[in-house]
C-alpha positions in Angstrom: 119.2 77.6 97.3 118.6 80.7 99.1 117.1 83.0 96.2 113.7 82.8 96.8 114.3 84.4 100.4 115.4 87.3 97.9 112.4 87.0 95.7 110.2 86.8 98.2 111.1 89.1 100.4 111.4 92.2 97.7 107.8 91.0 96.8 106.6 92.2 100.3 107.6 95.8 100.5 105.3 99.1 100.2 105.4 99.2 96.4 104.4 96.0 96.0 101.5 96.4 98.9 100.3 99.3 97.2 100.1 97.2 93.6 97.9 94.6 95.5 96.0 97.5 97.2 95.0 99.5 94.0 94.1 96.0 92.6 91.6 94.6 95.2 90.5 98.4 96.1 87.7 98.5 93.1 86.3 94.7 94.2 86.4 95.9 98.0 84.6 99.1 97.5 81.7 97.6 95.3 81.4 94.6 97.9 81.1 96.9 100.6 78.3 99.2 98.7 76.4 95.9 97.2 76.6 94.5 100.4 75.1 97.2 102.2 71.9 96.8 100.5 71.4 100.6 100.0 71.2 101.0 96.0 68.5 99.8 93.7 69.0 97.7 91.3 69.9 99.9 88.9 72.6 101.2 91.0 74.1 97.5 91.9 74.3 97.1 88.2 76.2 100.9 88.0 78.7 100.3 90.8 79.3 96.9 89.2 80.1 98.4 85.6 82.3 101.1 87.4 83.9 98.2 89.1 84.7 96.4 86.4 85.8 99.2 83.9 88.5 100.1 87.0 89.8 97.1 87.1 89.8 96.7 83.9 92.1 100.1 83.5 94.1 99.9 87.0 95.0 95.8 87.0 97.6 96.1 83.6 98.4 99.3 84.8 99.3 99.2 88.4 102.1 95.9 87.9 103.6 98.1 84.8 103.5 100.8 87.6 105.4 98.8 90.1 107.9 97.3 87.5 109.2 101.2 86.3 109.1 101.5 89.9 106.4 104.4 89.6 104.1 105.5 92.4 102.4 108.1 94.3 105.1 109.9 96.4 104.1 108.6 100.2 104.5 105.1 98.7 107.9 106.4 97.0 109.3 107.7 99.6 108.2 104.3 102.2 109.8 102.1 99.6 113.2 103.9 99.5 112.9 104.3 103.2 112.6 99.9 103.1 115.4 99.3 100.6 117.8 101.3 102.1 117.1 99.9 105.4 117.0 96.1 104.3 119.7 96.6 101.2 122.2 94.5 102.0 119.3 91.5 102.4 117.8 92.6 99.1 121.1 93.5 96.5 124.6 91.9 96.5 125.9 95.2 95.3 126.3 98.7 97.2 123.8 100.7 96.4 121.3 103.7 97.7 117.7 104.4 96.6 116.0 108.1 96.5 112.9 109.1 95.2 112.6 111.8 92.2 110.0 113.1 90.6 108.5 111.6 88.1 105.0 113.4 87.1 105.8 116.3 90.3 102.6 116.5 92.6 101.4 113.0 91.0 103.7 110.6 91.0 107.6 109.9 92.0 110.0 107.3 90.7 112.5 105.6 92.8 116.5 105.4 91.0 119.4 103.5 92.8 122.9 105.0 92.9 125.8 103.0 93.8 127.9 103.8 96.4 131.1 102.9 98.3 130.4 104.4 101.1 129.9 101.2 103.3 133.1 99.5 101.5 135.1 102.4 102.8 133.5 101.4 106.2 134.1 97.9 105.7 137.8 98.7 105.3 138.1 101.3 107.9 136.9 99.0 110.2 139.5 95.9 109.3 142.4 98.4 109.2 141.1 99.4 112.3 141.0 96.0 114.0 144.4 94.9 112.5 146.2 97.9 113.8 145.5 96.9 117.0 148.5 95.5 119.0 147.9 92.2 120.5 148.0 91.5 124.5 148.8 87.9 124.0 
């Protein structure tokens, strides 16, 4: 009964943050502008159509973004930094995460490789602690 602390907590890393970010970002920008009472109403009505057509492009877009695991390379390179720090809470298997490029100064995509490098430590460390003698 434990596999929503999985689901949830791969929900709440930089990839996903930026998703929600490039979501509201369009709705928070025009709020801010409407709100400071600046633009005629011409302009409300522009920066509400420019609103709206972003939003329009960028919400279908950025969670298709997140599920190839596509993003701008500082986010890329946050994310891998996160699973590889939290991977044996997020993945039953061994695995490492890098960042390559996807579209080069654009956007990089994040690819898993698995590994037995901490199986080898795994086993090091019980031959290690069997070979001991024992005091008793």
């Amino acid at each position: 009964m434990k596999h929503w602390r999985k689901t949830w907590y791969s929900l709440v890393g930089p990839l996903m943050i930026w998703v929600a970010f490039i979501i509201a970002a369009p709705f928070l920008s025009a709020s801010a502008i409407i709100s400071a009472d600046i633009l005629p109403p011409l302009g409300i009505v522009l920066v509400r159509t420019v609103c709206l057509f972003c939003v329009l492009v960028l919400a279908p877009l950025a969670p298709l973004a997140a599920l190839a695991e596509i993003a701008p390379p500082f986010v890329t390179r946050e994310e891998v930094r996160w699973r590889n720090r939290n991977s044996d809470t997020l993945f039953e298997i061994d695995v490492v995460w890098q960042d390559v490029p996807f579209l080069p100064p654009i956007f990089n995509r994040i690819r898993s490789t698995p590994t037995k490098h901490r199986r080898q430590e795994k086993t090091e460390g019980v031959a290690i602690v069997e070979a001991r003698p024992s005091t008793s």
